[in-house]
mmJSON file of the N, C-alpha and C atoms, coordinates in Angstrom:
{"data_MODEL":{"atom_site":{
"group_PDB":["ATOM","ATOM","ATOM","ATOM","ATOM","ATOM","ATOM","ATOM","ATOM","ATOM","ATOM","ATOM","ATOM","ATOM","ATOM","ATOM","ATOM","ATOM","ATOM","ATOM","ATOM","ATOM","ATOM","ATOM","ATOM","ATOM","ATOM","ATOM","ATOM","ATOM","ATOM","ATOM","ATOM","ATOM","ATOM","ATOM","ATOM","ATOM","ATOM","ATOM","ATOM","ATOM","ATOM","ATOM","ATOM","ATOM","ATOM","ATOM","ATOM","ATOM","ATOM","ATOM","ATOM","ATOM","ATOM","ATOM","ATOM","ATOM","ATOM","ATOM","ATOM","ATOM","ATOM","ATOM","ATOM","ATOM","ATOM","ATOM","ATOM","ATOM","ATOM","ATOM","ATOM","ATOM","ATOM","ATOM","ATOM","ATOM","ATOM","ATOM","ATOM","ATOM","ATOM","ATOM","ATOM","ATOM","ATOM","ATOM","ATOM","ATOM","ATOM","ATOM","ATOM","ATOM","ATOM","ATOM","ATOM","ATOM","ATOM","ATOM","ATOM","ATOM","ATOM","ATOM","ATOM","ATOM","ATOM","ATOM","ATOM","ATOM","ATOM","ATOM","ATOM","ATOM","ATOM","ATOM","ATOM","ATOM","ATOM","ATOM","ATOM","ATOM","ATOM","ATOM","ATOM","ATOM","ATOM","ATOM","ATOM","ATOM","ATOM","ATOM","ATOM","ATOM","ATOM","ATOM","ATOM","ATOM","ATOM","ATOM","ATOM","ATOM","ATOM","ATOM","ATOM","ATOM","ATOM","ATOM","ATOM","ATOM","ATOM","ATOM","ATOM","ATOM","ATOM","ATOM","ATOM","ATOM","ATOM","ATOM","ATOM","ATOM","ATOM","ATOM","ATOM","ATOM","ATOM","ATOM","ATOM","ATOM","ATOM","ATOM","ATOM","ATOM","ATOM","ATOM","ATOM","ATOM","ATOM","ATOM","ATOM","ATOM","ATOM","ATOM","ATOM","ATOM","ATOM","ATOM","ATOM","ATOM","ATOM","ATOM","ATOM","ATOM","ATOM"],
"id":[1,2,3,4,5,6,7,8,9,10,11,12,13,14,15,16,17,18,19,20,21,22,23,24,25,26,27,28,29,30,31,32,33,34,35,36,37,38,39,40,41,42,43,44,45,46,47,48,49,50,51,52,53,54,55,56,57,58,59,60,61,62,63,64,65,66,67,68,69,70,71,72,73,74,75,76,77,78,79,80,81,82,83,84,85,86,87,88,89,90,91,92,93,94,95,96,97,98,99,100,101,102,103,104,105,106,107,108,109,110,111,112,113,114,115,116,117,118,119,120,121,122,123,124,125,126,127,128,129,130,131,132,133,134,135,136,137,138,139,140,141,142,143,144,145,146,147,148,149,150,151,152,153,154,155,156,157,158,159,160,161,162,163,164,165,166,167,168,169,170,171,172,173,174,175,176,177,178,179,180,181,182,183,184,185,186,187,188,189,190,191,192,193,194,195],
"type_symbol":["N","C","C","N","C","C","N","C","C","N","C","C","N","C","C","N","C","C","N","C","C","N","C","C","N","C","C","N","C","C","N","C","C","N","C","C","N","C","C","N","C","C","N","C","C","N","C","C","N","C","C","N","C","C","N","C","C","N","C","C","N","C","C","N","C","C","N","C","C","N","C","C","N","C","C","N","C","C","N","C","C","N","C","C","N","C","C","N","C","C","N","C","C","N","C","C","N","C","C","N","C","C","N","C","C","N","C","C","N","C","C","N","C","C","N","C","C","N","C","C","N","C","C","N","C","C","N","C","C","N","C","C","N","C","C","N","C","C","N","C","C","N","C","C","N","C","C","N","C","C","N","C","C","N","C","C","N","C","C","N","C","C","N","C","C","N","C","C","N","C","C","N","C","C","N","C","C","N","C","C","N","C","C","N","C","C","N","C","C","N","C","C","N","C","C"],
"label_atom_id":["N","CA","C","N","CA","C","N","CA","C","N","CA","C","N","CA","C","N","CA","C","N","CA","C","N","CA","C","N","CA","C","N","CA","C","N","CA","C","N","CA","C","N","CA","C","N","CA","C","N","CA","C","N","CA","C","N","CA","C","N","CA","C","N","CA","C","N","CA","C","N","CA","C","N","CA","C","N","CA","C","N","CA","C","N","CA","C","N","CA","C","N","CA","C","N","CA","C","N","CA","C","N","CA","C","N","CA","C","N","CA","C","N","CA","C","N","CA","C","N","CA","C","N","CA","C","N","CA","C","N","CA","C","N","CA","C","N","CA","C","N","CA","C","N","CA","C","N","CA","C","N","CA","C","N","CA","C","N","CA","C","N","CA","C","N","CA","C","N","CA","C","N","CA","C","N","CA","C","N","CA","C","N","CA","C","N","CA","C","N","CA","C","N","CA","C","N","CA","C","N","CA","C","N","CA","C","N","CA","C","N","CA","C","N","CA","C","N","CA","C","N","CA","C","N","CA","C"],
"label_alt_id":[null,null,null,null,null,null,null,null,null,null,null,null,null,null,null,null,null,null,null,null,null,null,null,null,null,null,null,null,null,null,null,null,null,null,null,null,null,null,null,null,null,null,null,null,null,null,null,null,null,null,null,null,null,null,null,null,null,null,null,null,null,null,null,null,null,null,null,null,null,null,null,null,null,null,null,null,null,null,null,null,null,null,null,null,null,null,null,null,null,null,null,null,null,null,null,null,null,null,null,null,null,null,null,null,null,null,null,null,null,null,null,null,null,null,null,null,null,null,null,null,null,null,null,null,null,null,null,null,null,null,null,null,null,null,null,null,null,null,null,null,null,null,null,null,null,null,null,null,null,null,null,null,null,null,null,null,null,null,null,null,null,null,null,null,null,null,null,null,null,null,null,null,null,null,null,null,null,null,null,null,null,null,null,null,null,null,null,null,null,null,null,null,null,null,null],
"label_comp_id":["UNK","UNK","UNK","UNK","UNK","UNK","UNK","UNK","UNK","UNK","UNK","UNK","UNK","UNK","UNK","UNK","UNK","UNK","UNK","UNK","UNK","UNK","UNK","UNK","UNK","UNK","UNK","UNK","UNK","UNK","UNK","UNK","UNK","UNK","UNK","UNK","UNK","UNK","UNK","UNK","UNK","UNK","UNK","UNK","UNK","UNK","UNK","UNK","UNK","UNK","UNK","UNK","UNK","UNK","UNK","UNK","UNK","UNK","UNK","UNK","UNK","UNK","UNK","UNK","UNK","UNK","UNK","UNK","UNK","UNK","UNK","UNK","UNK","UNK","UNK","UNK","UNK","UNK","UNK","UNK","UNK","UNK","UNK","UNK","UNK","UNK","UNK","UNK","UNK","UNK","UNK","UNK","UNK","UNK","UNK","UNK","UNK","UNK","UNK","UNK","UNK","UNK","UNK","UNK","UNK","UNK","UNK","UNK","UNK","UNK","UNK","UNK","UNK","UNK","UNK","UNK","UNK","UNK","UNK","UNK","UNK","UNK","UNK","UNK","UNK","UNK","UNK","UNK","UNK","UNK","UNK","UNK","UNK","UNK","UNK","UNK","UNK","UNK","UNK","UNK","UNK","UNK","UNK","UNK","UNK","UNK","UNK","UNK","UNK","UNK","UNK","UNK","UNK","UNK","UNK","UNK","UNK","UNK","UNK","UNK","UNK","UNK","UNK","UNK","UNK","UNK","UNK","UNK","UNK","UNK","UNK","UNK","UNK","UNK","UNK","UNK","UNK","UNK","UNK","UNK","UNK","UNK","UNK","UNK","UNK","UNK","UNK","UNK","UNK","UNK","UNK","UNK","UNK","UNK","UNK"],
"label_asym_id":["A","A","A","A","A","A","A","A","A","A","A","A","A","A","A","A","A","A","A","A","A","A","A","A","A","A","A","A","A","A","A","A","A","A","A","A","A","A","A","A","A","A","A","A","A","A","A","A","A","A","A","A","A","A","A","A","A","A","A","A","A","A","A","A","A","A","A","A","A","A","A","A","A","A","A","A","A","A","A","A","A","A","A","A","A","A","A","A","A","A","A","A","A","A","A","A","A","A","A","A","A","A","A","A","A","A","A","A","A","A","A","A","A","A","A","A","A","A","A","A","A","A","A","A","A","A","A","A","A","A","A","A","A","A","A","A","A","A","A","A","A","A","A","A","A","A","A","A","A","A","A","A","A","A","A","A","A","A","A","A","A","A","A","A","A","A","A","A","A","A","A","A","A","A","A","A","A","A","A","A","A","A","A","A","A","A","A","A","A","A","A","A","A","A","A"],
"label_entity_id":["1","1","1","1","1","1","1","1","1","1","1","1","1","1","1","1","1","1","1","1","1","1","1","1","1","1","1","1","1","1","1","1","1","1","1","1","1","1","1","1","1","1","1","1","1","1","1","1","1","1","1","1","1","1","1","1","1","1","1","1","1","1","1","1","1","1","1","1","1","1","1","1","1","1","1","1","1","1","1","1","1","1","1","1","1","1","1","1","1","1","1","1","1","1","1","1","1","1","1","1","1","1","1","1","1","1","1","1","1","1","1","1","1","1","1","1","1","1","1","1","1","1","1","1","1","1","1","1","1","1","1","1","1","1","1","1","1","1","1","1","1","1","1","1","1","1","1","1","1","1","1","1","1","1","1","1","1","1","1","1","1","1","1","1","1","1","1","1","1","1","1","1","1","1","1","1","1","1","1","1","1","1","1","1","1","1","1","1","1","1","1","1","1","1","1"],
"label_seq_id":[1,1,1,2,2,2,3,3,3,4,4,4,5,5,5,6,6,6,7,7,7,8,8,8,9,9,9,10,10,10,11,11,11,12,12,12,13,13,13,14,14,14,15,15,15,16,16,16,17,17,17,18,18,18,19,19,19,20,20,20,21,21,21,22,22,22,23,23,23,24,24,24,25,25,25,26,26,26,27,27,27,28,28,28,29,29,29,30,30,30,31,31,31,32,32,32,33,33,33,34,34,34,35,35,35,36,36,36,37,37,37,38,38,38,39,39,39,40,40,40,41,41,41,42,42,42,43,43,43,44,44,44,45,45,45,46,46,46,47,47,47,48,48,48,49,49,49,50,50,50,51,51,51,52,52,52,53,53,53,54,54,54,55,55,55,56,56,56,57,57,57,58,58,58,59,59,59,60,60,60,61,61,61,62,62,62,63,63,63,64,64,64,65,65,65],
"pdbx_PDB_ins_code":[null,null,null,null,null,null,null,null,null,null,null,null,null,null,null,null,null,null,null,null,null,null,null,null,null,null,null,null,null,null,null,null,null,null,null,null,null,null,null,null,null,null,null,null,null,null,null,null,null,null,null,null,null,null,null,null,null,null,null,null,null,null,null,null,null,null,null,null,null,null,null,null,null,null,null,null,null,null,null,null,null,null,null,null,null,null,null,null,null,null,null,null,null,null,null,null,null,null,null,null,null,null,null,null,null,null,null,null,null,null,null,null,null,null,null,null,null,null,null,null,null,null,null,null,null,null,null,null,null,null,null,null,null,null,null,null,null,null,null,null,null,null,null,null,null,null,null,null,null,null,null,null,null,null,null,null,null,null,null,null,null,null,null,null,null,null,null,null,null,null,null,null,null,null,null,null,null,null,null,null,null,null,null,null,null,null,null,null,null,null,null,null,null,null,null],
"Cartn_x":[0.842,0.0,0.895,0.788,1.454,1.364,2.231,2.017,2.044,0.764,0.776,0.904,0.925,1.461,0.643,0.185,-0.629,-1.776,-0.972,-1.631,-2.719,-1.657,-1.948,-3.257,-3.703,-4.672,-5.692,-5.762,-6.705,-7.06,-6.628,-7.007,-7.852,-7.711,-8.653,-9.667,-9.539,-10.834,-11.801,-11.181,-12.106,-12.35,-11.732,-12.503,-13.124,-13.277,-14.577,-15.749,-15.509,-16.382,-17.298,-16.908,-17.848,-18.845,-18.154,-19.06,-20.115,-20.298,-21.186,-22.78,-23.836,-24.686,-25.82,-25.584,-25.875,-27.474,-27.918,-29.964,-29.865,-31.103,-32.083,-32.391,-32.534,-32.973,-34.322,-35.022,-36.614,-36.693,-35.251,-35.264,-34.881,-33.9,-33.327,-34.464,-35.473,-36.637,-37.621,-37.791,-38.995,-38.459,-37.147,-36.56,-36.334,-36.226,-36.175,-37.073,-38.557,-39.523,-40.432,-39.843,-40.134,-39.586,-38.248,-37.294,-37.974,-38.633,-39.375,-40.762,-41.239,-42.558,-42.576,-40.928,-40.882,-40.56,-39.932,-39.728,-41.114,-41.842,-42.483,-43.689,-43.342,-44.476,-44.055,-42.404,-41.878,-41.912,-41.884,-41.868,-43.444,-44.208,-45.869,-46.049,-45.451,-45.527,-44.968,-43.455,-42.633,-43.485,-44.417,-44.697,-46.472,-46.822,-48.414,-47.851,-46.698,-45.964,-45.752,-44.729,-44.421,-45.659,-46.82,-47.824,-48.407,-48.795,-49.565,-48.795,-47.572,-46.371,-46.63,-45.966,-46.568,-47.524,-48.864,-50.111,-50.022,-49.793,-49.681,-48.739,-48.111,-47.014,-47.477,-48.554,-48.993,-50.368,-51.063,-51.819,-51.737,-50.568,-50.381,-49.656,-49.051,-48.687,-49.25,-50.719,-51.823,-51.159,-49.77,-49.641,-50.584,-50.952,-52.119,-53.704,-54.281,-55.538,-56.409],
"Cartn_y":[-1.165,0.0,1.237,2.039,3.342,4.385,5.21,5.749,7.068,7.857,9.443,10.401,11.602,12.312,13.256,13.47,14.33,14.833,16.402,16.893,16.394,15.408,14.872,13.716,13.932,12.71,13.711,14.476,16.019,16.559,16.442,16.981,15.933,14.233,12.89,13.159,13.274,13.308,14.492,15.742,16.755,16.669,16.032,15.437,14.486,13.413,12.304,12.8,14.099,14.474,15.346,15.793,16.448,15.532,14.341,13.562,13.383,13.266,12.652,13.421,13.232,13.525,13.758,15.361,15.239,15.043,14.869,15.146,16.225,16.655,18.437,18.544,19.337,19.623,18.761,18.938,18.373,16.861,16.355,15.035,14.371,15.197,14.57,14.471,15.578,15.706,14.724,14.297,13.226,12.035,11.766,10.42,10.208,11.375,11.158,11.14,11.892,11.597,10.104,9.526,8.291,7.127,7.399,6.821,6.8,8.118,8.089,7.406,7.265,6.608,4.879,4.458,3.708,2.787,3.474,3.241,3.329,4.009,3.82,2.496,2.052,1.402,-0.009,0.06,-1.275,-1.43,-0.063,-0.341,-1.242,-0.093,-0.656,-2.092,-2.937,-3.964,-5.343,-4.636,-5.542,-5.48,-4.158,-4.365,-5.101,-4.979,-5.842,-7.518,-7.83,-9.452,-9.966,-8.706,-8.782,-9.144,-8.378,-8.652,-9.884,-10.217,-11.394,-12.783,-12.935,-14.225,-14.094,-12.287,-12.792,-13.15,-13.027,-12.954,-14.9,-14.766,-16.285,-17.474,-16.826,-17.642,-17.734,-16.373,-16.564,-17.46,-17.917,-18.78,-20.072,-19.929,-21.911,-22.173,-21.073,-21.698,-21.432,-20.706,-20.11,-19.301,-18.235,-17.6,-16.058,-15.761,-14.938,-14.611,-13.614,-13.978,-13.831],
"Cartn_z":[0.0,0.0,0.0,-0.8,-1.503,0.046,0.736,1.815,1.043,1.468,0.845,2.48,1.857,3.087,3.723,4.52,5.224,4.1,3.713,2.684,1.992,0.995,0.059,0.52,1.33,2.601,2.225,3.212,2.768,1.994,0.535,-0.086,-0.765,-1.134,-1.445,-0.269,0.988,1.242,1.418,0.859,0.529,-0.767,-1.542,-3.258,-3.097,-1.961,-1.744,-1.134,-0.413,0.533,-0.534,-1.291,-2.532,-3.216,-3.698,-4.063,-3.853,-2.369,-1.351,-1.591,-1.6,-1.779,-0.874,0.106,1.021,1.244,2.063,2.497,2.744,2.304,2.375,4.013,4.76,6.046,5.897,4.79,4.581,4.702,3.977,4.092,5.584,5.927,7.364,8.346,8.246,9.62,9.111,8.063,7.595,8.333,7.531,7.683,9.658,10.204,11.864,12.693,12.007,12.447,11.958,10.672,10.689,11.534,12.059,13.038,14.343,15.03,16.091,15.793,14.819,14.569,14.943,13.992,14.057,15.732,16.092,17.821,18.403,18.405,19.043,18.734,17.5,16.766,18.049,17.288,18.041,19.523,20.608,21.698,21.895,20.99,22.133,21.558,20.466,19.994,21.28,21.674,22.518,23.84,24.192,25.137,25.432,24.108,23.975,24.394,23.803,23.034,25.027,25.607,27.226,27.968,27.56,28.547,28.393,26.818,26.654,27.405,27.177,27.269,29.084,29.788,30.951,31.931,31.363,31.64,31.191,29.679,29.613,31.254,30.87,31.983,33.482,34.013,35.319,35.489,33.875,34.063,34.075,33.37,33.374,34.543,35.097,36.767,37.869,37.794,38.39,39.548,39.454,40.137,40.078,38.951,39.145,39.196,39.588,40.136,38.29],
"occupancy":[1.0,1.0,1.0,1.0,1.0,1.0,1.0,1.0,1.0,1.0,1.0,1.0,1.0,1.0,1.0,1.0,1.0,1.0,1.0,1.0,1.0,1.0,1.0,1.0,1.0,1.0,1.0,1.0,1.0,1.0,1.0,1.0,1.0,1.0,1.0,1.0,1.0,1.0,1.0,1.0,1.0,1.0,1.0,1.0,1.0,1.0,1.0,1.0,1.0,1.0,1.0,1.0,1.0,1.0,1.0,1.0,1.0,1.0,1.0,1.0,1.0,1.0,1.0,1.0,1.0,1.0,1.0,1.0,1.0,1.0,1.0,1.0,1.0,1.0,1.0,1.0,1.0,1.0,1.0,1.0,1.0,1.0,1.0,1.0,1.0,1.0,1.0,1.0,1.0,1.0,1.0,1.0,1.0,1.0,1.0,1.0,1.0,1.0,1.0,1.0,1.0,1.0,1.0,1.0,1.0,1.0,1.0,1.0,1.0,1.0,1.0,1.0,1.0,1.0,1.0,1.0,1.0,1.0,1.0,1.0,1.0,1.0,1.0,1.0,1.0,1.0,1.0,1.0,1.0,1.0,1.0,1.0,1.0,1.0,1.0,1.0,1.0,1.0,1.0,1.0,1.0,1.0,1.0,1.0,1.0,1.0,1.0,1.0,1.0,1.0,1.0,1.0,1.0,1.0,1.0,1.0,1.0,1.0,1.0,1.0,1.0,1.0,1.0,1.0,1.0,1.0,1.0,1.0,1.0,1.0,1.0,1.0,1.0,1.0,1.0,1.0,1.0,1.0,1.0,1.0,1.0,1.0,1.0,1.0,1.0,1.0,1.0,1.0,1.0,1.0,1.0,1.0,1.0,1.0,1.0],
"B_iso_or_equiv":[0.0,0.0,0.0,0.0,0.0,0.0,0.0,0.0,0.0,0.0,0.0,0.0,0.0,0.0,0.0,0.0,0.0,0.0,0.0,0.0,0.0,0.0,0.0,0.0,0.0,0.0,0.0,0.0,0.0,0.0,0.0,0.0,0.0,0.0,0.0,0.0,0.0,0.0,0.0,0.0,0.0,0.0,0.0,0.0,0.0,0.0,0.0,0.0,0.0,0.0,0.0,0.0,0.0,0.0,0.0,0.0,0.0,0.0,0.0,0.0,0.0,0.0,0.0,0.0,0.0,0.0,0.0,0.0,0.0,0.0,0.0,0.0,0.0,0.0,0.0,0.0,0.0,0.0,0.0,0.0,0.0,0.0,0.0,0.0,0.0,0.0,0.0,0.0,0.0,0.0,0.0,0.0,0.0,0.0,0.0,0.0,0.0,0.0,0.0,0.0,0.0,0.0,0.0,0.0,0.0,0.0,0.0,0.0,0.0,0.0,0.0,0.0,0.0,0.0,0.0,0.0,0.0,0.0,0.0,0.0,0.0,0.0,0.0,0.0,0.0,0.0,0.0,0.0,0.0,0.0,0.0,0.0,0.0,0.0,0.0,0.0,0.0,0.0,0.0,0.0,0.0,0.0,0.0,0.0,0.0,0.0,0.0,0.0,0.0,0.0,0.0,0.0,0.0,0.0,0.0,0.0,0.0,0.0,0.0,0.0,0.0,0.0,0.0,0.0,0.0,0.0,0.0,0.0,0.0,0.0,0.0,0.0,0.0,0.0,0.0,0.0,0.0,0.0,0.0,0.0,0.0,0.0,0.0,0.0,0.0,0.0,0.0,0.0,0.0,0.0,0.0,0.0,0.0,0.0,0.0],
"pdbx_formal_charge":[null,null,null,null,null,null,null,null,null,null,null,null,null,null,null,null,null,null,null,null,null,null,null,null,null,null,null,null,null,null,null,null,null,null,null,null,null,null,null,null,null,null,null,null,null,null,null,null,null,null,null,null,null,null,null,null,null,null,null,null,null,null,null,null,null,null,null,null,null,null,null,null,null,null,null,null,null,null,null,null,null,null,null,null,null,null,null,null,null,null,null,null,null,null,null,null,null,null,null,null,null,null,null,null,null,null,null,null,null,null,null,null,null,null,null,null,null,null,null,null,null,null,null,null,null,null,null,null,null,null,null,null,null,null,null,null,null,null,null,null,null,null,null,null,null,null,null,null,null,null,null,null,null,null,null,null,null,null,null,null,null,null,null,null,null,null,null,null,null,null,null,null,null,null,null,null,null,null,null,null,null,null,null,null,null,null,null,null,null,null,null,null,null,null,null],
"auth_seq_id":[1,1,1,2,2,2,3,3,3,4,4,4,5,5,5,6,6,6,7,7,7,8,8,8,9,9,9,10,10,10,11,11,11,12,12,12,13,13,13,14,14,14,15,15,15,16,16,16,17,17,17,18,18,18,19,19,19,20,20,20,21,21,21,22,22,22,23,23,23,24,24,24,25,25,25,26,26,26,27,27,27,28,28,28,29,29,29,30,30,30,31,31,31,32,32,32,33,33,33,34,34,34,35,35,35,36,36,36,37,37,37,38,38,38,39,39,39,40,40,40,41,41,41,42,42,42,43,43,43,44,44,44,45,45,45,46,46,46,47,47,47,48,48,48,49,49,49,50,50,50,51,51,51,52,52,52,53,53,53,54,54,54,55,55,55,56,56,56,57,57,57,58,58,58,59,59,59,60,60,60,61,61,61,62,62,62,63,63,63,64,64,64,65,65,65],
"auth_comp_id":["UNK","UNK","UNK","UNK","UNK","UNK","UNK","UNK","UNK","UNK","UNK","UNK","UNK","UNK","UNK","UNK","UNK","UNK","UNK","UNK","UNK","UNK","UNK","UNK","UNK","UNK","UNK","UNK","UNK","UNK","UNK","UNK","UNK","UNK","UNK","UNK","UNK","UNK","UNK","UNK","UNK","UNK","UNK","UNK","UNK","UNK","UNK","UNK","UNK","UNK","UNK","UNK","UNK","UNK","UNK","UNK","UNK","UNK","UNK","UNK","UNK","UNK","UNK","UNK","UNK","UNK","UNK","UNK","UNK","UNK","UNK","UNK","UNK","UNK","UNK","UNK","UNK","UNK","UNK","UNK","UNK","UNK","UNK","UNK","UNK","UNK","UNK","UNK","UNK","UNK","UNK","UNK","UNK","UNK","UNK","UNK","UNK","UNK","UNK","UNK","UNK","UNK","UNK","UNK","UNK","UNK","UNK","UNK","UNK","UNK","UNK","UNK","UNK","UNK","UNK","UNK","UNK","UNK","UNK","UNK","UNK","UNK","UNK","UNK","UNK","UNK","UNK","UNK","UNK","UNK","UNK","UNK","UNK","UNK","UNK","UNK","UNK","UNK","UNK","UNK","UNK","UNK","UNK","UNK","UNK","UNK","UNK","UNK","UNK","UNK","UNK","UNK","UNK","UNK","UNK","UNK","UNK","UNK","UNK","UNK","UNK","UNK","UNK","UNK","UNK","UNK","UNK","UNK","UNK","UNK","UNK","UNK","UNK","UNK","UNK","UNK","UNK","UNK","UNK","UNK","UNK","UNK","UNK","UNK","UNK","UNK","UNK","UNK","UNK","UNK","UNK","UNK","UNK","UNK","UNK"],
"auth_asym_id":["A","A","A","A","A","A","A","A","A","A","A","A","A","A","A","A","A","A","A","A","A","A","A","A","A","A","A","A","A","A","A","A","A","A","A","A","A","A","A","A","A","A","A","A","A","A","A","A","A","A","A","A","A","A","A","A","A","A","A","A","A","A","A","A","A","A","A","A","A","A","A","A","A","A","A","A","A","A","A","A","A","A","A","A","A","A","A","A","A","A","A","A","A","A","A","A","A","A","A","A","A","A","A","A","A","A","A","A","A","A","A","A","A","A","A","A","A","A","A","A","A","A","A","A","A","A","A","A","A","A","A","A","A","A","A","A","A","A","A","A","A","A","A","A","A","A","A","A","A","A","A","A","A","A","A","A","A","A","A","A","A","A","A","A","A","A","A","A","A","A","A","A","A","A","A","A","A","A","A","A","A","A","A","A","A","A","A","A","A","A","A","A","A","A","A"],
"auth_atom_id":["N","CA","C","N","CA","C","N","CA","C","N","CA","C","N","CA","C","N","CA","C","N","CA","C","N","CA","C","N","CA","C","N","CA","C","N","CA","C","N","CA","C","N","CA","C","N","CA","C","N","CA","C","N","CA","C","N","CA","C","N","CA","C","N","CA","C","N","CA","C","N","CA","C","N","CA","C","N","CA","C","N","CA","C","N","CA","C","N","CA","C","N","CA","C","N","CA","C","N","CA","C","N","CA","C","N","CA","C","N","CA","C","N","CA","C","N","CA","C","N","CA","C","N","CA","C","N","CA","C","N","CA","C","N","CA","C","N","CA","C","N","CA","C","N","CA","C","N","CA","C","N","CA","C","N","CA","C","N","CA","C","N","CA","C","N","CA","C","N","CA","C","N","CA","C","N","CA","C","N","CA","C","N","CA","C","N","CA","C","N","CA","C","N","CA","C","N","CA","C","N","CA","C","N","CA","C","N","CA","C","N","CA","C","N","CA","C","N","CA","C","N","CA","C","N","CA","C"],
"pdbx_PDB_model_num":[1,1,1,1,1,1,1,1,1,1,1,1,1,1,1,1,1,1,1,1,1,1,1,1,1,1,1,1,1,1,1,1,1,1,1,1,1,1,1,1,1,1,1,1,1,1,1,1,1,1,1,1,1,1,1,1,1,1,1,1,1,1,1,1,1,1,1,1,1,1,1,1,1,1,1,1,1,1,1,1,1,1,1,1,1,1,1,1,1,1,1,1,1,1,1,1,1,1,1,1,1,1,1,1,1,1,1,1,1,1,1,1,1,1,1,1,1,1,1,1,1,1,1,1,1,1,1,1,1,1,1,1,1,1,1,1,1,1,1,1,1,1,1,1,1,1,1,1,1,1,1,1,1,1,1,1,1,1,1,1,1,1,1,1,1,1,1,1,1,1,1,1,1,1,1,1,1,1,1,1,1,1,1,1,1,1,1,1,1,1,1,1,1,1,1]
}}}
């Protein structure tokens, strides 16, 4: 592997960093408010799945009323 020198480092990754194709403010707040949507979809899911299994589990060992 070819060793380049400082500089020459800095200046490839401010010519890769152009490339890059950044998101619009419009896109970033959609895509993060779909992120929070999505959390929350999954929490109340894990926690419907928690109740049923332990509700299941206190009947087949009739520790609850």
């Amino acid at each position: 592997m070819a060793k380049t020198n400082p500089s020459q480092f800095l200046r490839e990754v401010r010519q890769e960093g152009a490339k890059v194709t950044w998101p619009s403010r419009k896109e970033t707040s959609i895509t993060t408010g779909m992120v929070f949507v999505m959390v929350i979809l999954a929490a109340l899911f894990f926690l419907v799945v928690d109740w049923a299994l332990s509700s299941g589990v206190k009947f087949i060992f009739g520790l609850g009323g």
